[in-house]
PLY file of the C-alpha trace (Angstrom):
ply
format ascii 1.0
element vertex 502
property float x
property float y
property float z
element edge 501
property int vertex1
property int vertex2
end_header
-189.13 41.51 -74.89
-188.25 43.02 -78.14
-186.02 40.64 -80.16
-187.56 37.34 -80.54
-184.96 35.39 -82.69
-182.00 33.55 -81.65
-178.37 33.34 -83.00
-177.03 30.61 -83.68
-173.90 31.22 -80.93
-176.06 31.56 -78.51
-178.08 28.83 -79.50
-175.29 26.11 -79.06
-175.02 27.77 -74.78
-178.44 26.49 -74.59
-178.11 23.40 -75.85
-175.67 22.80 -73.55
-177.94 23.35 -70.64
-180.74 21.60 -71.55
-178.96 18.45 -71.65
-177.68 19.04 -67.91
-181.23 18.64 -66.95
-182.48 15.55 -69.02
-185.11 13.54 -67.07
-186.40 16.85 -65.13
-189.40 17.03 -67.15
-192.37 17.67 -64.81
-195.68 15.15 -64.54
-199.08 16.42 -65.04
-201.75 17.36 -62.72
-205.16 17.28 -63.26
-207.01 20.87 -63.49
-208.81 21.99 -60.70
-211.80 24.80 -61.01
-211.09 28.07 -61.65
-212.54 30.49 -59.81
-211.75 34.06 -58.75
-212.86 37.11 -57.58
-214.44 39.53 -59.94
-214.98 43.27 -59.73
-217.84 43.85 -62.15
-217.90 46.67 -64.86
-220.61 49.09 -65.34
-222.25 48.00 -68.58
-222.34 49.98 -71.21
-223.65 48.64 -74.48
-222.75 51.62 -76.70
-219.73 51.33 -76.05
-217.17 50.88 -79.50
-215.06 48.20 -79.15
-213.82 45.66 -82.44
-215.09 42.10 -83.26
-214.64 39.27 -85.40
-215.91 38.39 -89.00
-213.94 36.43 -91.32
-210.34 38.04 -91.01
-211.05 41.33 -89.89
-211.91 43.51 -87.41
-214.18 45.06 -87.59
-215.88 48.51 -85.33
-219.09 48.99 -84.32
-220.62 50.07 -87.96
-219.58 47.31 -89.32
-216.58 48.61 -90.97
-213.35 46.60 -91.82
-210.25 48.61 -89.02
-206.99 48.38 -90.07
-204.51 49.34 -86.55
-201.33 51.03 -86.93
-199.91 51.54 -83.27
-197.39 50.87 -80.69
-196.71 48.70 -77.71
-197.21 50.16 -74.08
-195.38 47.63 -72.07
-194.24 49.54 -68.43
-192.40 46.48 -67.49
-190.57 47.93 -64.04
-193.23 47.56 -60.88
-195.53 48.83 -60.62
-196.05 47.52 -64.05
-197.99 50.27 -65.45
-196.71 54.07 -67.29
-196.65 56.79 -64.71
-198.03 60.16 -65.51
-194.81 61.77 -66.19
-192.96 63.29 -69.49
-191.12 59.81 -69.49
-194.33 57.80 -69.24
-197.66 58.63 -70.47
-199.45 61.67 -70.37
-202.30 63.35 -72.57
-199.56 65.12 -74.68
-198.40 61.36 -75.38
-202.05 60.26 -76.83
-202.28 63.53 -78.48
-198.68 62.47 -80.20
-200.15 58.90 -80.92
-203.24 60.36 -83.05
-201.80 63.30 -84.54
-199.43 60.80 -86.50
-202.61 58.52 -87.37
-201.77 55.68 -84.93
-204.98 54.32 -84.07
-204.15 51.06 -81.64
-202.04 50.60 -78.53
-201.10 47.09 -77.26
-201.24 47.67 -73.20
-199.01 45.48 -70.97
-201.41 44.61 -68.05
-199.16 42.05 -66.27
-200.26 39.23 -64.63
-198.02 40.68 -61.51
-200.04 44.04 -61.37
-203.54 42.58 -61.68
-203.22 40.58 -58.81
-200.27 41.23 -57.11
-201.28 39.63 -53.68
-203.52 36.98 -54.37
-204.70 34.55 -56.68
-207.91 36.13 -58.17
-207.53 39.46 -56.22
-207.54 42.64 -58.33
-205.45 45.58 -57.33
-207.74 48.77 -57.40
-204.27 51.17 -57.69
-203.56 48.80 -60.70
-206.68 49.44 -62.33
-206.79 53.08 -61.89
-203.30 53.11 -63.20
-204.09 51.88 -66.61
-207.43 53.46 -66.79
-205.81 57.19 -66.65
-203.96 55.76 -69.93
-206.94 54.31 -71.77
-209.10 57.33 -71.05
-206.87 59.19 -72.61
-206.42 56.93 -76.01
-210.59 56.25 -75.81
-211.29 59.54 -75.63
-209.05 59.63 -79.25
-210.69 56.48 -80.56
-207.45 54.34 -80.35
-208.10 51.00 -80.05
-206.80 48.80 -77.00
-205.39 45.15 -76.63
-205.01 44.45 -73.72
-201.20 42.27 -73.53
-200.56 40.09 -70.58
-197.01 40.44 -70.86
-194.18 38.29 -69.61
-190.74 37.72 -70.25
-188.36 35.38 -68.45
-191.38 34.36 -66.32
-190.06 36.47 -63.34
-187.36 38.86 -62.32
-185.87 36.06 -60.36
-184.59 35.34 -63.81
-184.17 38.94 -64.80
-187.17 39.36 -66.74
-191.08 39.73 -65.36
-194.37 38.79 -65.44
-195.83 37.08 -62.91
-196.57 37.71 -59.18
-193.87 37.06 -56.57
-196.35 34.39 -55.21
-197.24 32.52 -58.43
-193.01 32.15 -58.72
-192.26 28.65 -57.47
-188.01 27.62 -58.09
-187.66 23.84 -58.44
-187.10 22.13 -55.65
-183.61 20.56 -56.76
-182.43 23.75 -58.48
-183.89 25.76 -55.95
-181.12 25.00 -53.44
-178.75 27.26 -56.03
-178.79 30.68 -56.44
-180.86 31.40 -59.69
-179.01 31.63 -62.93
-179.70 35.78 -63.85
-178.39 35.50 -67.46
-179.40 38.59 -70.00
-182.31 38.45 -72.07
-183.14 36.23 -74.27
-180.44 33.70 -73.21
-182.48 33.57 -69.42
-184.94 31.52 -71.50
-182.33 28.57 -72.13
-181.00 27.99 -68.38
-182.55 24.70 -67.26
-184.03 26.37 -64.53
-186.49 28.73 -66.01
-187.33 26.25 -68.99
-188.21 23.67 -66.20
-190.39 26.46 -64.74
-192.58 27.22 -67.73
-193.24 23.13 -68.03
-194.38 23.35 -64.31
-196.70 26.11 -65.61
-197.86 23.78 -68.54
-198.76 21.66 -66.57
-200.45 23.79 -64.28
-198.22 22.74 -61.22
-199.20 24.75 -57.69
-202.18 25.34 -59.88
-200.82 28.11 -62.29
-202.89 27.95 -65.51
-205.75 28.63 -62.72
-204.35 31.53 -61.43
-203.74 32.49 -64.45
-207.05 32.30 -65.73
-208.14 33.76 -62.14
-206.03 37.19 -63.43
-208.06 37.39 -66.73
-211.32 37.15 -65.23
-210.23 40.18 -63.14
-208.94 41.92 -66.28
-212.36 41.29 -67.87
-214.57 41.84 -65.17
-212.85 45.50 -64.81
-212.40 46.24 -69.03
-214.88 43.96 -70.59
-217.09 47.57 -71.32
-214.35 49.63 -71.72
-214.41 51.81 -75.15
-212.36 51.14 -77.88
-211.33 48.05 -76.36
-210.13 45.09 -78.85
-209.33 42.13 -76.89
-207.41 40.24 -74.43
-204.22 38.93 -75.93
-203.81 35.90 -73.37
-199.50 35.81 -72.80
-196.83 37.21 -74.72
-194.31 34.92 -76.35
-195.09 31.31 -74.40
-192.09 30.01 -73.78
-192.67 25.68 -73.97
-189.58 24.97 -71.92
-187.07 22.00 -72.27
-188.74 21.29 -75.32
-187.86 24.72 -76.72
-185.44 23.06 -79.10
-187.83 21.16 -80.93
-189.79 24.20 -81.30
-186.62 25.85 -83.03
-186.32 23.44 -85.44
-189.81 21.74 -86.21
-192.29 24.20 -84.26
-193.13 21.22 -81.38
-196.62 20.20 -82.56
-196.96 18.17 -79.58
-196.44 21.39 -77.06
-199.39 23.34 -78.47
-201.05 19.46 -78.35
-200.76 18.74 -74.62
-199.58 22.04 -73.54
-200.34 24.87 -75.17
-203.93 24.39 -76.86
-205.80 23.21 -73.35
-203.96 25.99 -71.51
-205.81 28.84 -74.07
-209.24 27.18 -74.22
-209.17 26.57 -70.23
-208.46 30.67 -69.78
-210.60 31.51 -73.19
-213.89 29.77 -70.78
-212.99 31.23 -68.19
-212.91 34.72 -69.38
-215.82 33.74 -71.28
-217.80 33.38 -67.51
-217.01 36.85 -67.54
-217.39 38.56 -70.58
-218.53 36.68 -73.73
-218.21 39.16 -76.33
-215.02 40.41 -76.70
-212.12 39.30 -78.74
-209.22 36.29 -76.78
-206.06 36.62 -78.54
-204.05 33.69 -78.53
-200.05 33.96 -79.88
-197.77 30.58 -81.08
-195.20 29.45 -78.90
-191.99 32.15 -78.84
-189.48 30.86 -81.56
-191.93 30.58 -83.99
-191.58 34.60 -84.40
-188.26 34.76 -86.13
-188.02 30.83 -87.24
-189.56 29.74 -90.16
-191.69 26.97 -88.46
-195.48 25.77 -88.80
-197.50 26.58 -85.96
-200.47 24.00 -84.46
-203.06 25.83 -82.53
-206.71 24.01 -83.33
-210.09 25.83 -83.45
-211.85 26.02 -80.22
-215.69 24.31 -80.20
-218.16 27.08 -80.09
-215.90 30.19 -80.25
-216.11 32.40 -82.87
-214.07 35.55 -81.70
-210.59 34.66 -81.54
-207.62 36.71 -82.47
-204.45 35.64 -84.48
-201.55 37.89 -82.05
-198.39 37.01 -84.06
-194.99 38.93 -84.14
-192.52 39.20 -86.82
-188.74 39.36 -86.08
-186.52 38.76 -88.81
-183.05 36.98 -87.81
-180.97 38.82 -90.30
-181.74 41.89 -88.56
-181.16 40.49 -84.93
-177.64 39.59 -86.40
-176.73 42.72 -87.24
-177.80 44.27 -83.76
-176.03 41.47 -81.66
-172.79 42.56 -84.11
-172.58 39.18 -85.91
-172.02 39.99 -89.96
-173.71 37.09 -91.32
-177.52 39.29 -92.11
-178.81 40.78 -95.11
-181.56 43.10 -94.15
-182.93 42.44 -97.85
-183.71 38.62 -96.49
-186.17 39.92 -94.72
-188.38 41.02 -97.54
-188.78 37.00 -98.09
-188.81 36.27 -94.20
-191.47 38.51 -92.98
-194.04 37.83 -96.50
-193.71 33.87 -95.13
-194.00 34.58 -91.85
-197.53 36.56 -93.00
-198.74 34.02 -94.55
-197.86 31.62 -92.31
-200.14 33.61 -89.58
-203.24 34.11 -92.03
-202.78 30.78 -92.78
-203.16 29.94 -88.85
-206.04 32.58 -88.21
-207.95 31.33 -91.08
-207.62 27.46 -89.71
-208.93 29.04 -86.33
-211.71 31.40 -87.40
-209.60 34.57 -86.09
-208.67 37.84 -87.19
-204.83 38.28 -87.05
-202.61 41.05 -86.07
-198.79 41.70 -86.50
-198.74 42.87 -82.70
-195.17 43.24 -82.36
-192.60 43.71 -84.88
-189.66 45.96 -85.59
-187.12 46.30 -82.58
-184.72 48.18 -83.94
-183.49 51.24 -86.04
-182.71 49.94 -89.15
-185.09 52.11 -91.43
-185.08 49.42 -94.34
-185.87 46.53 -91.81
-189.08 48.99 -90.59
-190.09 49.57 -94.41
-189.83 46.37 -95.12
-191.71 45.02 -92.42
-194.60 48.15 -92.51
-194.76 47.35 -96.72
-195.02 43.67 -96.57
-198.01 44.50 -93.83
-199.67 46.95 -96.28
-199.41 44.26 -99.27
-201.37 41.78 -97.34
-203.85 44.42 -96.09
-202.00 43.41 -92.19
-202.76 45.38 -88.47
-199.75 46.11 -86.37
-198.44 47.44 -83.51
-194.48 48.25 -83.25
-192.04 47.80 -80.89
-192.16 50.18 -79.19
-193.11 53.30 -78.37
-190.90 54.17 -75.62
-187.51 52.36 -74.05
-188.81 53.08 -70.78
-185.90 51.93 -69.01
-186.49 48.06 -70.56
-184.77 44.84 -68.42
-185.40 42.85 -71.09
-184.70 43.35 -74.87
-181.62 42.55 -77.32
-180.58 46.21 -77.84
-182.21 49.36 -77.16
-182.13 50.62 -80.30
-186.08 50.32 -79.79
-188.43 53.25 -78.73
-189.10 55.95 -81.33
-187.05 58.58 -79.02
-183.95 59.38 -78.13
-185.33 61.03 -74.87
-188.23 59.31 -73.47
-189.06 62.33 -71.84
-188.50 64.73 -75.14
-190.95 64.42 -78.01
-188.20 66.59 -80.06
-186.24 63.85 -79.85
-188.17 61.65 -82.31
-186.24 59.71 -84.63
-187.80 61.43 -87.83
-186.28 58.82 -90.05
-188.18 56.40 -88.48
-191.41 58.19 -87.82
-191.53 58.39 -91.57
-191.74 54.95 -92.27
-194.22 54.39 -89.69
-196.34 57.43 -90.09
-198.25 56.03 -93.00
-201.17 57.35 -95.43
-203.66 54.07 -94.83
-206.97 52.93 -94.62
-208.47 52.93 -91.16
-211.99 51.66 -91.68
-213.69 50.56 -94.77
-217.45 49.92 -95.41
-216.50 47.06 -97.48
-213.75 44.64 -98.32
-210.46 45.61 -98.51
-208.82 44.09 -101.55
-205.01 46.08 -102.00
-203.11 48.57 -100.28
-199.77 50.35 -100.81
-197.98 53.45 -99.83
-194.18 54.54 -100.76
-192.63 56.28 -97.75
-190.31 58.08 -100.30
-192.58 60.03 -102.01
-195.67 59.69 -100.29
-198.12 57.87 -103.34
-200.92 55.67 -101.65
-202.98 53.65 -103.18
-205.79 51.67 -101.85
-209.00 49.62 -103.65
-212.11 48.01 -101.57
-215.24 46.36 -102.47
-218.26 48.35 -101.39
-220.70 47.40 -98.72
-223.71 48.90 -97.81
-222.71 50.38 -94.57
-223.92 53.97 -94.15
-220.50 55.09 -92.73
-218.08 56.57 -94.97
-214.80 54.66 -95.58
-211.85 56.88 -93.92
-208.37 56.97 -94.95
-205.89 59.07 -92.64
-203.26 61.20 -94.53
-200.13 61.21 -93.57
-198.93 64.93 -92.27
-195.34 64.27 -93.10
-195.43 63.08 -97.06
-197.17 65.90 -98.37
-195.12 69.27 -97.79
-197.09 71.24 -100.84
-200.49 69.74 -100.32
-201.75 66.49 -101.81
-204.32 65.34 -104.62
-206.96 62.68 -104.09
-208.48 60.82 -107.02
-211.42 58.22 -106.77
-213.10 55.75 -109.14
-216.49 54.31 -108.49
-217.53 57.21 -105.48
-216.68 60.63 -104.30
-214.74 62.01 -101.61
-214.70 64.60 -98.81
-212.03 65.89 -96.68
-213.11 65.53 -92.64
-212.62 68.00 -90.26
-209.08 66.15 -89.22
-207.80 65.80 -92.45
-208.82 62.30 -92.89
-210.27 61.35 -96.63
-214.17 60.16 -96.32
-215.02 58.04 -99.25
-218.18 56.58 -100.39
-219.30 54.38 -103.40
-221.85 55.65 -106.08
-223.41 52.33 -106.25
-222.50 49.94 -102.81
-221.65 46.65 -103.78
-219.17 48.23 -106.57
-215.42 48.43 -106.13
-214.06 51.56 -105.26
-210.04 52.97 -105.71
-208.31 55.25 -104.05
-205.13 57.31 -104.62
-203.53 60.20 -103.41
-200.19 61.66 -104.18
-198.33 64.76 -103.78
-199.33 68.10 -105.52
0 1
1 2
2 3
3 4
4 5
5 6
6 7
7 8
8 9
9 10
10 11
11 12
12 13
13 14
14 15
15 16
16 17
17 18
18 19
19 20
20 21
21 22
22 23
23 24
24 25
25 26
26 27
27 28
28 29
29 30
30 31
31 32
32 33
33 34
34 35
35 36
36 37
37 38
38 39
39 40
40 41
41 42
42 43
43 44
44 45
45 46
46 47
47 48
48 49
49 50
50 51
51 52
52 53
53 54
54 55
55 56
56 57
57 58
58 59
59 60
60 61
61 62
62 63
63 64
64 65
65 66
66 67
67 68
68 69
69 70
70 71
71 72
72 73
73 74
74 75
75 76
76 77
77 78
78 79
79 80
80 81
81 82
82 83
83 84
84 85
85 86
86 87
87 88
88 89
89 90
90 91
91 92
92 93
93 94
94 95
95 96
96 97
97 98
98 99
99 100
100 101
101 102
102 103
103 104
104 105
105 106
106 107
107 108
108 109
109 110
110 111
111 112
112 113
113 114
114 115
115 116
116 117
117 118
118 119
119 120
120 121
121 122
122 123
123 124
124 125
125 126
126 127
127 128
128 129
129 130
130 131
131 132
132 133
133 134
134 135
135 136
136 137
137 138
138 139
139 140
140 141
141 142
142 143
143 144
144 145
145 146
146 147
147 148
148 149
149 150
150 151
151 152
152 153
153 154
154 155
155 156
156 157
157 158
158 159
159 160
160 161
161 162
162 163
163 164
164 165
165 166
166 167
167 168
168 169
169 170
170 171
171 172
172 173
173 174
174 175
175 176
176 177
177 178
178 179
179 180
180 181
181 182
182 183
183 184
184 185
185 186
186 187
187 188
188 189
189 190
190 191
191 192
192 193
193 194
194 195
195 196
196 197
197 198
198 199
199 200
200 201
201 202
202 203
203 204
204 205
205 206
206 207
207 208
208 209
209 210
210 211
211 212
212 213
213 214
214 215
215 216
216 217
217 218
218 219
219 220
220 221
221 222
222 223
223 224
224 225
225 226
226 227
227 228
228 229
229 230
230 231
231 232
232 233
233 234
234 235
235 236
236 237
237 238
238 239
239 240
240 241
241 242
242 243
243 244
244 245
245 246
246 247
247 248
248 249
249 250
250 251
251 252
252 253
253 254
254 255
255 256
256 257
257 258
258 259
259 260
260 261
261 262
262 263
263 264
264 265
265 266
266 267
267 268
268 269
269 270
270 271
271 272
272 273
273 274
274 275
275 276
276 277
277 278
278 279
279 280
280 281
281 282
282 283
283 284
284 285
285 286
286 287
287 288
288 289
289 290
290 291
291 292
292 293
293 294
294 295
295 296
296 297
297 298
298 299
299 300
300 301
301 302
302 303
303 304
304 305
305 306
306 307
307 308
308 309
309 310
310 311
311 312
312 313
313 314
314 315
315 316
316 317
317 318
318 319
319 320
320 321
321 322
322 323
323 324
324 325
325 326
326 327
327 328
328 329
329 330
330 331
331 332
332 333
333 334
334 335
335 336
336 337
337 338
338 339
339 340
340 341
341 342
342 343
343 344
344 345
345 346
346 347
347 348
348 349
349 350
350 351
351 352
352 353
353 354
354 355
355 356
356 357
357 358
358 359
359 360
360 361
361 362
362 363
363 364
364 365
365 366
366 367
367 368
368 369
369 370
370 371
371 372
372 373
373 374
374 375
375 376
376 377
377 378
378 379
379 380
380 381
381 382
382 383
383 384
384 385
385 386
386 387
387 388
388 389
389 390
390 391
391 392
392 393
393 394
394 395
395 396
396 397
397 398
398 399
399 400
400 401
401 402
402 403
403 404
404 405
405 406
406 407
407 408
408 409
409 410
410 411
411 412
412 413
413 414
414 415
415 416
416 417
417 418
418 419
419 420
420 421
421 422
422 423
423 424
424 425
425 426
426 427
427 428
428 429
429 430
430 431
431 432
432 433
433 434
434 435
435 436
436 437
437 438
438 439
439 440
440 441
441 442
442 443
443 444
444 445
445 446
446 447
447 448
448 449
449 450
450 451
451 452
452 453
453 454
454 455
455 456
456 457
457 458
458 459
459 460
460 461
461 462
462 463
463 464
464 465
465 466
466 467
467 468
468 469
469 470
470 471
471 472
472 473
473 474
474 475
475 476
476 477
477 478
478 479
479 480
480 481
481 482
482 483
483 484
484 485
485 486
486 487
487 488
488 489
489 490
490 491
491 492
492 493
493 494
494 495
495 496
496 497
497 498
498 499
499 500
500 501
C-alpha cells in the first residue's frame, strides 16, 4: 500500500511489459448469482453508527462528524493486529483517543474473511477483529471497514485475496511468477492480466467477492460505531492501466469497474441495507491528476466517496529522484479535493480522504491535513503502525519508530496530526482552520436544531499555558474530557468558534 503515485522511470519498465502481452486481454463472462453463507448479527438498533445526507456524515443525533484517524491494515496472515505491544492492544485505543483521533480504517481482507471457501466466514477471523473494535467502540471511534488488497496476492508479493480465489494465467502460468517490489508488481503483464480476469469476473471472482462482503455484513452490519464497508482498496484496471495514467480510462469504470460495485453494493444490500458502501476510483487516479467516472447507482442513497491523496512530488523525493517540490503539493492535493467532492456530489455520497500521507515529510503532512481542514474534509492517515509492511514505497510511514514503544512517537509529526477540530456539529459546517505552529483554531457552522451540543476536541499538545475559547452567536462549556460543547442562542443562526493560546 502506502505510495500510490508512479515515477516516471519506473513508468517507462511498465510500458515495456504491457506491450509483451498485447492481445491477452481476457473475454467476458456472464454473471452468475451470488450467493453465500451468512452468519447473522444480533440486532441492535441503538446501536451508533454514521449515515448519509448530502456530503456528510452524519451520527446518530443527527450531527455533521468530521474523522481524523489512522489506517489499521495487518497485512501479514493472519491478516488481522495481534494483541501484542507491536499490534493492538487497549493501551493502543487509549493512545488513538487521547490525541482526538476519532476513526480507524480496518483492513478486513478478503483472504481472512473467508480463507477456505467461497462464502465461508472464519470465526478466528472475526473474533480477531472484534477484540480491536471493542476496544475503539467502547471509545466512540468510528470504523470503516477496508477490504484491502495490494498486488492481488502474495504470489506477486503483495496480498489480498484467498489462496483459492488466486488463479495464474494459463500461458504465463507455466513461468515462475514475476515477484517484483511494490508498486512496480502492478505493471508485470502477469498480474495486470489477472485483475482483467477479475473484471470480468473469470472463475467467478466478482461473486466471491461479493460472497466475502455479505459475510463481513452479516457479522458487523450492528456493530457500534461502525461507518461503512469500503468495497477494495486501490482497483487496479489491468493492461489498461496506462490509459488510466494518462486520461483516467472512462471506459474501465464503464464496463468494468461501475457493474463490479453495484453487483457487490446489492449484494451486501441482501444483507444489511442501512449502512454506508464505499466505493474508491481506480488506483492511479490517487496521485494523477485525472477525472474519475463512477455513475450514481438507481435507488441507493448511502454511498461513500473513499478517495486517497498522494502527491507525486513527495513520492519523488522518497524514491531519491530530485525533480519534487513539496510546495506543489499545496496545488495537487486542493485539485485532487475537489476533484473527489466533485465525484461524491455526482453520486449522492459523502467523501472521505481515507488514505493520505505516507511519509515523514512534516510540510507534505501539513499540507495535506490544512488543505483537508479548508474544505471541511474526513481522513484517515497512513498509517498508524509499519507493522512489518510487504508492500509500500518506503517505510518512512507509521507514526513510531518502535512499533512496540509509544515513546517512540515521532512528535514532529504527531503535531501536525494531532489537531484542535470539530468532531460533530448540530448544523452545517461552513469553515475550518487550525495552525499547527501556534495552535489558533478557528471554526464557523450554521445552527440546526439538534438538541446535542456541537463538540470540538482540543488539542493537548498546542496549548502548554492553557487556552481561551471565544464564541459568537451561543455559549460554551468545557466537557468532562476537555472537549469544547457549543450551542447556538437562537438555532438556525450561525455560530463561530475560536480558541487560541493563553
Amino acid at each position: 500500500m502506502s505510495r500510490r503515485t508512479r515515477s516516471t522511470v519506473l513508468l517507462a519498465l511498465a510500458g515495456l511489459a504491457v506491450t509483451t502481452v498485447a492481445g491477452l486481454g481476457p473475454a467476458r463472462a456472464a454473471e452468475p448469482e451470488v450467493r453465500s453463507a451468512v452468519v447473522a448479527a444480533v440486532p441492535d438498533d441503538d446501536a451508533p453508527q454514521l449515515r448519509r445526507e448530502g456530503r456528510w456524515l452524519v451520527d446518530e443525533q443527527g450531527r455533521v462528524v468530521i474523522v481524523h484517524g489512522f489506517n489499521l491494515v495487518w497485512k501479514l496472515d493472519p491478516y488481522v493486529p495481534p494483541d501484542t505491544a507491536e499490534g493492538f492492544t487497549e493501551a493502543d485505543a487509549e493512545w488513538l483517543a487521547r490525541y482526538g483521533f476519532n476513526g480507524m480504517r480496518l483492513g478486513t481482507l478478503w483472504a481472512g474473511l473467508t480463507p477456505d471457501a467461497p462464502g465461508v466466514g472464519d470465526p478466528a477471523y472475526r473474533d480477531g477483529w472484534q477484540r480491536v473494535m471493542d476496544l475503539l467502540s467502547d471509545r466512540g471511534i468510528w470504523m470503516q471497514l477496508d477490504m484491502h488488497q495490494d498486488q492481488w496476492h502474495e504470489t506477486y508479493g503483495g496480498e489480498g485475496v484467498p489462496d483459492w480465489a488466486q488463479h495464474r494465467p494459463v500461458v504465463l502460468g507455466l513461468l515462475p511468477p514475476l515477484n517484483l517490489p511494490f508498486p512496480m508488481g502492478y505493471w508485470t503483464p502477469e498480474n495486470s492480466l489477472v485483475f482483467d480476469h477479475f473484471w470480468a469476473n473469470r472463475h467467478r471472482g466478482i461473486d466471491h467477492w461479493a460472497a466475502a462482503w455479505q459475510v463481513a455484513a452479516g457479522w458487523w452490519k450492528d456493530q457500534p460505531h461502525l461507518m461503512g464497508y469500503d468495497l477494495i482498496n486501490e482497483p487496479w484496471m489491468g493492461l489498461e492501466w496506462l490509459t488510466c495514467f494518462t486520461s483516467g480510462c472512462k471506459a474501465s469504470y464503464t464496463n468494468e469497474l461501475q457493474p463490479a460495485y453495484e453487483k457487490v453494493t446489492r449484494a451486501i444490500r441482501q444483507v444489511d441495507p442501512d449502512n454506508l458502501v464505499w466505493w474508491e476510483p481506480q488506483q492511479l487516479a490517487a496521485g494523477r491528476q485525472v477525472p474519475t467516472f463512477l455513475e450514481p447507482m438507481a435507488g441507493e442513497d448511502q454511498l461513500g466517496y473513499s478517495w486517497h491523496n498522494y502527491c507525486q512530488d513527495v513520492f519523488l523525493e522518497s524514491q531519491g529522484i530530485p525533480l519534487g517540490n513539496v510546495e506543489n503539493c499545496w496545488k495537487f492535493s486542493q485539485e485532487r479535493t475537489d476533484t473527489a467532492l466533485a465525484q461524491a456530489r455526482k453520486i449522492n455520497a459523502a467523501a472521505m480522504m481515507s488514505e493520505w500521507g505516507a511519509t515523514d515529510n512534516i510540510r507534505a503532512v501539513e499540507i495535506d491535513a490544512a488543505v483537508a481542514d479548508r474544505n471541511l474534509m474526513g481522513w484517515s492517515h497512513w498509517a498508524y503502525k509499519q507493522w512489518k509492511d510487504p508492500t509500500t514505497a518506503d517505510d518512512a510511514q507509521g507514526m513510531f519508530h518502535d512499533d512496540t514503544d509509544f515513546d517512540s512517537v515521532k512528535t514532529d509529526k504527531l503535531r501536525v496530526l494531532v489537531r484542535t477540530y470539530a468532531q460533530a456539529t448540530a448544523g452545517t459546517p461552513l469553515a475550518m482552520s487550525f495552525d499547527a505552529a501556534n495552535g489558533d483554531f478557528a471554526y464557523r457552522y450554521r445552527s440546526n436544531a439538534i438538541d446535542a451540543p456541537t463538540e470540538i476536541f482540543v488539542s493537548p499538545l498546542h496549548y502548554p499555558g492553557g487556552h481561551r475559547v471565544e464564541v459568537s452567536g451561543g455559549t460554551w462549556t468545557e466537557g468532562t474530557d476537555g472537549r469544547i460543547l457549543v450551542r447556538p442562542d437562537v438555532p438556525g443562526t450561525e455560530v463561530a468558534v475560536a480558541i487560541v493560546r493563553r
